[in-house]
C-alpha positions in Angstrom: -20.4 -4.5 0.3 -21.6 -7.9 -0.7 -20.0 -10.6 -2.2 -21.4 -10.5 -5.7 -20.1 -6.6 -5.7 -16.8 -8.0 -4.6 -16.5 -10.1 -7.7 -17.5 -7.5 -9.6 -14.9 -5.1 -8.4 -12.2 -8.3 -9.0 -11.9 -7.5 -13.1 -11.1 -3.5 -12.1 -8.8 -4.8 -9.6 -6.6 -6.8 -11.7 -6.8 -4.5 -14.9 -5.0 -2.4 -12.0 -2.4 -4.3 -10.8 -2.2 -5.4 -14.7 -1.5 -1.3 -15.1 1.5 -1.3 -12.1 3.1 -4.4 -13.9 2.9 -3.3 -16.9 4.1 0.1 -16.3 7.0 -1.6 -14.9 8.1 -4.3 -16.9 6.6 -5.0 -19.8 8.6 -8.4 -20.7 8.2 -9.2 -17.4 4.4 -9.0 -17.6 3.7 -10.8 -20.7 6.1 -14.0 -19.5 3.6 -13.9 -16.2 0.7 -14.2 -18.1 1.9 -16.7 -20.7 3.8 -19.3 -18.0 0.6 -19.0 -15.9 -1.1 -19.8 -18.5 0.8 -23.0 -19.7 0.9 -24.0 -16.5 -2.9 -24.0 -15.9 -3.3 -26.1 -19.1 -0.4 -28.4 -18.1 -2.4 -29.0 -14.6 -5.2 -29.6 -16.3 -3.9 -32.1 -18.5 -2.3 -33.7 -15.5 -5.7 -34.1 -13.8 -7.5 -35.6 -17.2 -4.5 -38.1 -17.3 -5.2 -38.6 -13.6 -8.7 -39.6 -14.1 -8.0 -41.5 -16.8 -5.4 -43.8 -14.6 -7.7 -44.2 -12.0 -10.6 -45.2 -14.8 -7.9 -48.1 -16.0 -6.9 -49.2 -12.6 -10.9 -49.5 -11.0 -12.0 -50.9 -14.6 -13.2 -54.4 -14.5 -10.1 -57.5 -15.3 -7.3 -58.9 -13.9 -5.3 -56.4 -11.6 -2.1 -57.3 -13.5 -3.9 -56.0 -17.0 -5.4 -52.9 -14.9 -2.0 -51.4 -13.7 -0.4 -52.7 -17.7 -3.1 -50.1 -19.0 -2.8 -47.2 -16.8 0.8 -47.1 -17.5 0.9 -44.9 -20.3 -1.0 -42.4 -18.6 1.1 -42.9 -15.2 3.9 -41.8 -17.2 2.0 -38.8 -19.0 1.1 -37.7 -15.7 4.6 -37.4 -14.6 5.7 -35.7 -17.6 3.1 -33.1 -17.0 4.0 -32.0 -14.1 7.3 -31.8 -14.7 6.9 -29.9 -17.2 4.5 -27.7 -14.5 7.3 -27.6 -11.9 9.1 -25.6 -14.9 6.8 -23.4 -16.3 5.5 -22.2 -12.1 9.6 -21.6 -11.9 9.4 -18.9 -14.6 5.9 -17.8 -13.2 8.0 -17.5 -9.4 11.1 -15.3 -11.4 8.6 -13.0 -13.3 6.7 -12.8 -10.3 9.9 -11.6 -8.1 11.0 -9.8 -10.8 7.9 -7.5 -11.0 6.9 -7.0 -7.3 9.9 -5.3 -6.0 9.4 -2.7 -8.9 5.8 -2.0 -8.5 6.9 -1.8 -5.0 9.0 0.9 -5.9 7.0 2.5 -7.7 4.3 2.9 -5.7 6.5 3.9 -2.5 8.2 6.5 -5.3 5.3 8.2 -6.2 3.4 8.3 -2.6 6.8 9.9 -1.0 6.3 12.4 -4.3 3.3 13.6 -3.6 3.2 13.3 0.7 6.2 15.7 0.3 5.1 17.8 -2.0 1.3 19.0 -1.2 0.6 22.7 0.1 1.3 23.0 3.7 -1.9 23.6 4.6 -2.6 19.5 3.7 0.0 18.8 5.7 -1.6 20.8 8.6 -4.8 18.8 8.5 -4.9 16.5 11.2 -7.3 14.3 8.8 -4.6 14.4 6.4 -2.2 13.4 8.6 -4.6 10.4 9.0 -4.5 10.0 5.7 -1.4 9.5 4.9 -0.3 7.1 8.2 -2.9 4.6 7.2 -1.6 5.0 3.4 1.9 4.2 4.3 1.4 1.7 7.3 -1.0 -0.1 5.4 -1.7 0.9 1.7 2.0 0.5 0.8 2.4 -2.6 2.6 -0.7 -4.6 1.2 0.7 -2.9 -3.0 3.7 -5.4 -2.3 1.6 -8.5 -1.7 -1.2 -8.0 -5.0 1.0 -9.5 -7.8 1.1 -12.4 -5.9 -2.4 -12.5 -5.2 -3.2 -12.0 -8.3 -1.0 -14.4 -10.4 -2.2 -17.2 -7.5 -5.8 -16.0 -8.0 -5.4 -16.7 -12.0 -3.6 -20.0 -11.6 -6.4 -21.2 -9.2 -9.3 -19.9 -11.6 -7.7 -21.9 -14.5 -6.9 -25.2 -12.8 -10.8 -24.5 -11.0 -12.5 -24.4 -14.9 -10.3 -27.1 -16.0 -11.7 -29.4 -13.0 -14.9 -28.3 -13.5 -14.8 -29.0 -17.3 -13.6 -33.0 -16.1 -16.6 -32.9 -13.5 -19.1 -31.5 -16.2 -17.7 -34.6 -18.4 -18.5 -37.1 -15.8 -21.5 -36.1 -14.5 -23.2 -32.4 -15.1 -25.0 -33.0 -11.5 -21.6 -33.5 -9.7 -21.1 -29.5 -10.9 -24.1 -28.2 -9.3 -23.1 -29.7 -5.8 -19.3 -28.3 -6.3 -20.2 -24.6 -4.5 -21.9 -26.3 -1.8 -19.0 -26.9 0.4 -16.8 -24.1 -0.6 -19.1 -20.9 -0.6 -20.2 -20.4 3.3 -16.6 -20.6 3.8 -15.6 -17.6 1.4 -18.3 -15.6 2.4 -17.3 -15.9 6.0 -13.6 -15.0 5.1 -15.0 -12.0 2.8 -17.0 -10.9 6.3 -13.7 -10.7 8.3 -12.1 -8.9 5.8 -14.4 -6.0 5.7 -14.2 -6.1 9.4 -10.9 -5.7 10.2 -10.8 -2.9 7.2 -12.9 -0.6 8.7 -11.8 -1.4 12.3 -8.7 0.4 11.3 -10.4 2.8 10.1 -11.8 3.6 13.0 -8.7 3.0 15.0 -5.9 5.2 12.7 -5.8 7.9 14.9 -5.3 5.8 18.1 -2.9 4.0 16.6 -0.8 6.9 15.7 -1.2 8.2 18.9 0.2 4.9 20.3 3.1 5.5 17.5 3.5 9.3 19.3 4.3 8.2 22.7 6.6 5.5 21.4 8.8 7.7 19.6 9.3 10.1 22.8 10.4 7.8 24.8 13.0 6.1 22.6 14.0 9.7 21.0 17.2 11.1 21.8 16.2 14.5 21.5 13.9 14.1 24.5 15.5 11.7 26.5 16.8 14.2 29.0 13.5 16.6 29.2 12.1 13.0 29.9 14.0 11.9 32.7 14.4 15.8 34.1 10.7 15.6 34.4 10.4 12.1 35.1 7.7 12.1 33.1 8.2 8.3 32.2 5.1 7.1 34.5 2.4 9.5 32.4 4.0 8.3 29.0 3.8 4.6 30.0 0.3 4.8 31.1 -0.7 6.9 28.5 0.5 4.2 26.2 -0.7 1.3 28.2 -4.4 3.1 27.9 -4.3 3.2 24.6 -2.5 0.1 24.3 -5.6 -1.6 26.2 -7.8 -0.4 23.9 -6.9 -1.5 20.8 -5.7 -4.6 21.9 -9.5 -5.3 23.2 -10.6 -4.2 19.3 -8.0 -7.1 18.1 -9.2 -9.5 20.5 -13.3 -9.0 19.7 -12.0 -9.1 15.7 -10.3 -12.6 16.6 -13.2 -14.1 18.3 -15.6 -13.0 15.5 -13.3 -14.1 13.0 -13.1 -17.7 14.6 -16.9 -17.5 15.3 -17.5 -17.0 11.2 -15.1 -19.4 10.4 -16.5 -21.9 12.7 -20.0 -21.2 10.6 -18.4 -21.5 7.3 -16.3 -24.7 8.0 -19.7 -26.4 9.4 -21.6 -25.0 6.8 -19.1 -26.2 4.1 -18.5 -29.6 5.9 -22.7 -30.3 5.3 -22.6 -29.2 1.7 -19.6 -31.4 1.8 -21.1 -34.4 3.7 -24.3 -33.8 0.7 -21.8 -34.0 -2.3 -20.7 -37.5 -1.4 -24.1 -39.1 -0.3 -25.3 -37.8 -4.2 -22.4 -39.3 -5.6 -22.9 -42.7 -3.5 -26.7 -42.6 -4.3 -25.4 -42.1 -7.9 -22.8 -45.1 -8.0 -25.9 -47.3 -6.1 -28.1 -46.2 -8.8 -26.0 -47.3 -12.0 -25.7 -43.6 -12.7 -22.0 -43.6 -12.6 -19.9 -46.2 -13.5 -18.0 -47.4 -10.3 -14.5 -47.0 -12.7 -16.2 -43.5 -13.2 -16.8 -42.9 -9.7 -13.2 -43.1 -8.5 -12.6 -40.5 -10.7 -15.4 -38.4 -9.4 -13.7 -38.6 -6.2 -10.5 -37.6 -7.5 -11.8 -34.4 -9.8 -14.0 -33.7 -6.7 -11.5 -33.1 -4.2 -9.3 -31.4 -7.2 -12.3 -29.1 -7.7 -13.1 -28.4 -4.0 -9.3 -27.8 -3.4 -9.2 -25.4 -6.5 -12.4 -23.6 -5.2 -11.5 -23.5 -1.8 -8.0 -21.4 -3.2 -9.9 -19.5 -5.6 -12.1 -18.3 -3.0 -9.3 -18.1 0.2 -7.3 -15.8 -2.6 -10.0 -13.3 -4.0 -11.1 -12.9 -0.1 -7.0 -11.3 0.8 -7.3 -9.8 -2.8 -10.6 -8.1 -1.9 -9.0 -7.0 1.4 -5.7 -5.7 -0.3 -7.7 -4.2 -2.6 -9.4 -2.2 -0.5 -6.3 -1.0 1.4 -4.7 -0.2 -2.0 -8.1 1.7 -3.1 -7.2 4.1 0.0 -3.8 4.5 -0.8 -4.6 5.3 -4.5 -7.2 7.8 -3.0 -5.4 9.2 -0.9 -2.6 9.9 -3.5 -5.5 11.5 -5.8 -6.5 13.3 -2.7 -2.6 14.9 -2.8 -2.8 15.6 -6.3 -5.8 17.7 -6.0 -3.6 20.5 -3.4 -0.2 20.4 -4.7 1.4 23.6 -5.4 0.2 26.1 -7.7 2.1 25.0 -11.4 1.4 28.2 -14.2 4.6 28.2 -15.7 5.9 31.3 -14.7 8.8 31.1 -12.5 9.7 34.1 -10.4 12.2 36.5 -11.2 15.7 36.3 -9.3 15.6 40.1 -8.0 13.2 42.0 -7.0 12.9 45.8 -6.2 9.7 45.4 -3.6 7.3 43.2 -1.7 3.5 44.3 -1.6 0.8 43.0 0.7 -2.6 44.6 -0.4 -4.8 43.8 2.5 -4.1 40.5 2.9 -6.2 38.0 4.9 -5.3 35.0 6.0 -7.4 32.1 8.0 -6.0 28.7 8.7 -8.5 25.9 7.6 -10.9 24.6 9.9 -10.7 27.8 11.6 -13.4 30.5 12.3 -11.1 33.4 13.6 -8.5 35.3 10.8 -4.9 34.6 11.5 -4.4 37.6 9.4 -6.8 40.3 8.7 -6.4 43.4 6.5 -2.4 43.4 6.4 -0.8 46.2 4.1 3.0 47.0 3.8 5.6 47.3 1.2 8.8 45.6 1.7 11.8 47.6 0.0 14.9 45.5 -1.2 18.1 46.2 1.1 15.5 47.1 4.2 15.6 44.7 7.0 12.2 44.6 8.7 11.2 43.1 12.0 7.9 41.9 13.0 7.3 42.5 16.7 4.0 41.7 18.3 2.0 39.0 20.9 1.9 35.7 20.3 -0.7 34.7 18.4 -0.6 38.0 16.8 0.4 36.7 13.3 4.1 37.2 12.9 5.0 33.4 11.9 2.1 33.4 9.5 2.7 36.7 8.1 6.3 35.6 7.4 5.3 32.1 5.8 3.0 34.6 3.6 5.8 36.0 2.4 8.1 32.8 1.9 5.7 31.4 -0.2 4.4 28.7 2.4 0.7 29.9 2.1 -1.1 31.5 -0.4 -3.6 34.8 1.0 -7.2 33.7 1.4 -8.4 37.2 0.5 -5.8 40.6 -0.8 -2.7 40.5 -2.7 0.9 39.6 -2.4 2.9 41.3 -5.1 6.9 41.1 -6.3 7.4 44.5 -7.7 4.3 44.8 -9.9 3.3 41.0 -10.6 1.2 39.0 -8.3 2.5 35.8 -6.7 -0.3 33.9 -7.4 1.2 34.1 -11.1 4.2 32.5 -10.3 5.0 28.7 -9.7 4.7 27.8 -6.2 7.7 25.8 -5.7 10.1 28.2 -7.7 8.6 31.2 -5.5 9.6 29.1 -2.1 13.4 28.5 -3.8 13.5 32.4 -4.1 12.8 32.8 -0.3 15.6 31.7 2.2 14.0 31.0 5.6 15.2 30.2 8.7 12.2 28.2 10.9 11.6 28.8 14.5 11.8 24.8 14.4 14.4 24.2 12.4 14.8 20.8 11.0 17.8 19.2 11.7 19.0 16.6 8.6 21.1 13.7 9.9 23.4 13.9 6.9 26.5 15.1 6.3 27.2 18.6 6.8 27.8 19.7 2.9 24.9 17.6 2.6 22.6 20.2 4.9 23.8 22.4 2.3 23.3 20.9 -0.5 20.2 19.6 0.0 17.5 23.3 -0.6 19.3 22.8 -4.0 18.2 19.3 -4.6 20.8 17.3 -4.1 23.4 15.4 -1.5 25.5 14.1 -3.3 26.5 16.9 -5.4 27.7 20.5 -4.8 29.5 23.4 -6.2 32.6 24.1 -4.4 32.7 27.4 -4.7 28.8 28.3 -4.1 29.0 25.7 -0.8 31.9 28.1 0.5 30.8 31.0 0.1 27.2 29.8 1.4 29.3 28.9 4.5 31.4 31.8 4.8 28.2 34.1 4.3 26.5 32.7 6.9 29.1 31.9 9.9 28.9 27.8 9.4 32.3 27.6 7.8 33.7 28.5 11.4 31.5 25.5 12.9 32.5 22.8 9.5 36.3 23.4 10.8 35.9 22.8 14.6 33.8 19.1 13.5 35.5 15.9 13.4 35.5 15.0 9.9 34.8 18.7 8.7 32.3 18.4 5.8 31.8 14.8 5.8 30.7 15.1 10.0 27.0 13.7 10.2 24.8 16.3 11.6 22.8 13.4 14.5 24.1 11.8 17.2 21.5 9.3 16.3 24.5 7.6 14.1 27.8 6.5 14.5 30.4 9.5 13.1 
């Protein structure tokens, strides 16, 4: 990616963010743009006034006379940026006003879709991959590009309204403006992409490292850990990996200081040429000396503003393309969430078909399933008895709903399942996991929750949930009955 294709992307980038914000809050949004606005034209008034007080105070006459004229435009100066330090307040309350929503939003509709795509997504380790890097990084860089992009705006504006003063001065000192801001952005825009696709590379490791963490501090394995004393293997384990990616971290440091280093020299020379032009130019009579004090002013204004504008659009270039991937991945989920035809299944049915049903788990070459055909009869309880390995788990998540047959036929009575609404067939299904998952809420709330809910519930439908199934006997004997939290991992 080069630089002039990251400019290019910047206009799609904010029209994006301009989409998030406005989705959100709509008054919000328009008081952003307006106060970041004004403010831009209030600092560029400030610097013309500036100018303009330096002009009076360098101009030929007694010093007396000087600082009499530049007093009117002393005072215009403060008045401006008061009147700044007002407007950026409303740009900072729009600002926090906005980001926590978008925020929200973002985290709202990732969770959605994560939690809702077929099973067999969720059973791709590239998935997986996916989605960690989405979350761990996506998520967190969405929070930070309102920011970037309302300071990106205010330093574009106060860099054409400097430019505009240069351009007034002198058209020459405009050419020599890029010279000592440029080598440092694209140096910056270098260690962006660098780190970007370092993690990239490193997202599985990483996760990994995230793996071995998690069994050693989870309570659920501390005592298999200690029976086994399996501490040592973790901790090396984790110290391997560790080592690994630390050494990636440390190389991206030192190249990042070694292309900073390059840019900062590079930009100190450009720097170093912009003044001996403007001397040459004051020696030569081609600026007024009044003038040139001036020049030095808008000069360092400009190579400030330029300096930010370029500092900015390098982090928004990077968040950018950390929010690209989580954007991706999210159209990624869209494309294999459950079946939606409209149909929902029936209540009741009178019998279960498989017409030789195949089944083969992606990535795979060998069936899990190959030519199954049986007919399930209401009232019958059946039991699948067989190896492992032998298709009895995938068979029964067939059946639930879980997975849909890669070849054959799964019918309710005469209609096939692939006709009815994936998520409505799974409510219809009640099944009990070989690895159940155990919800740290309340107990009503483990429930409540396959309805939807856990904060609600139906009295009479918990109870005789809990009586049908032998858990009302359990609720009694826990402290706190309904309300007891189901994990030892909290307090109650």
């Amino acid at each position: 990616t080069s630089v002039w294709k990251i400019l290019a992307e910047m206009p799609r980038t904010v029209r994006q963010v301009g989409g998030f914000a406005w989705r959100a809050n709509r008054a919000a949004t328009v008081a952003l743009a307006v106060l970041q606005t004004a403010s831009a034209v209030m600092s560029a008034f400030g610097l013309v006034a500036t100018v303009e007080v330096a002009q009076h105070i360098f101009a030929d006459g007694p010093t007396p006379d000087r600082v009499r004229a530049a007093a009117p435009q002393l005072l215009l100066v403060v008045g401006l940026l008061s009147v700044r330090g007002l407007l950026e307040y409303g740009v900072t309350a729009a600002q926090g006003r906005l980001t926590p929503l978008i925020r929200a939003a973002l985290e709202s509709e990732f969770y959605r879709l994560t939690s809702h795509v077929k099973l067999e997504a969720v059973d791709s380790p590239t998935w997986q991959d996916e989605c960690y890097r989405a979350r761990n990084q996506g998520l967190h860089y969405a929070r930070q590009v309102i920011g970037q992009v309302v300071t990106l705006a205010s330093a574009l504006m106060l860099l054409v309204s400097t430019a505009s003063v240069l351009a007034f001065l002198h058209p020459v000192l405009l050419l020599l403006l890029p010279l000592s801001v440029l080598p440092v952005g694209a140096a910056s825009v270098k260690s962006a992409k660098a780190r970007f696709h370092s993690f990239r590379r490193f997202n599985e490791m990483s996760r990994r490292t995230d793996v071995f963490s998690w069994l050693m501090l989870d309570r659920d394995a501390a005592a298999e850990l200690r029976s086994h004393t399996a501490q040592q293997a973790l901790l090396d384990e984790h110290r391997r990996l560790t080592e690994e990616i630390t050494a990636e971290d440390i190389r991206l440091n030192l190249d990042e200081a070694r292309l900073s280093l390059l840019g900062r020299s590079a930009g100190g020379l450009g720097m170093a040429v912009t003044y001996v032009v403007l001397g040459l130019m004051l020696i030569h009579g081609w600026l007024p000396l009044a003038a040139g004090a001036g020049a030095v002013l808008a000069l360092q204004s400009a190579r400030s503003s330029m300096t930010r504008v370029v500092d900015v659009a390098h982090l928004l270039y990077e968040t950018s393309l950390w929010v690209g991937d989580l954007l991706e991945h999210q159209e990624r989920c869209r494309r294999v969430l459950p079946r939606r035809t409209g149909t929902v299944a029936p209540n009741t049915v009178k019998s279960i078909t498989l017409d030789d049903v195949h089944y083969t788990y992606p990535g795979k070459d060998t069936a899990a399933l190959a030519g199954i055909t049986m007919t399930v009869n209401a009232g019958e309880t059946i039991a699948f008895v067989g190896p492992n390995g032998s298709g009895k788990s995938t068979c029964s998540k067939l059946l639930a709903g879980l997975y849909d047959p890669t070849a054959g036929e799964i019918r309710w009575d005469s209609t096939p399942t692939t006709r009815f609404d994936t998520e409505s067939l799974q409510a219809r299904v009640a099944s009990v996991l070989q690895d159940p998952t155990r919800y740290p809420f309340s107990a009503l709330s483990n429930i409540t929750v396959s309805r939807g809910t856990l904060t609600q519930a139906d009295p009479e439908r918990v109870l005789e949930a809990a009586v049908a199934s032998g858990a009302d006997q359990v609720i009694a004997d826990l402290p706190g009955t309904w309300a007891a939290t189901l994990s030892k991992r909290f307090r109650g």
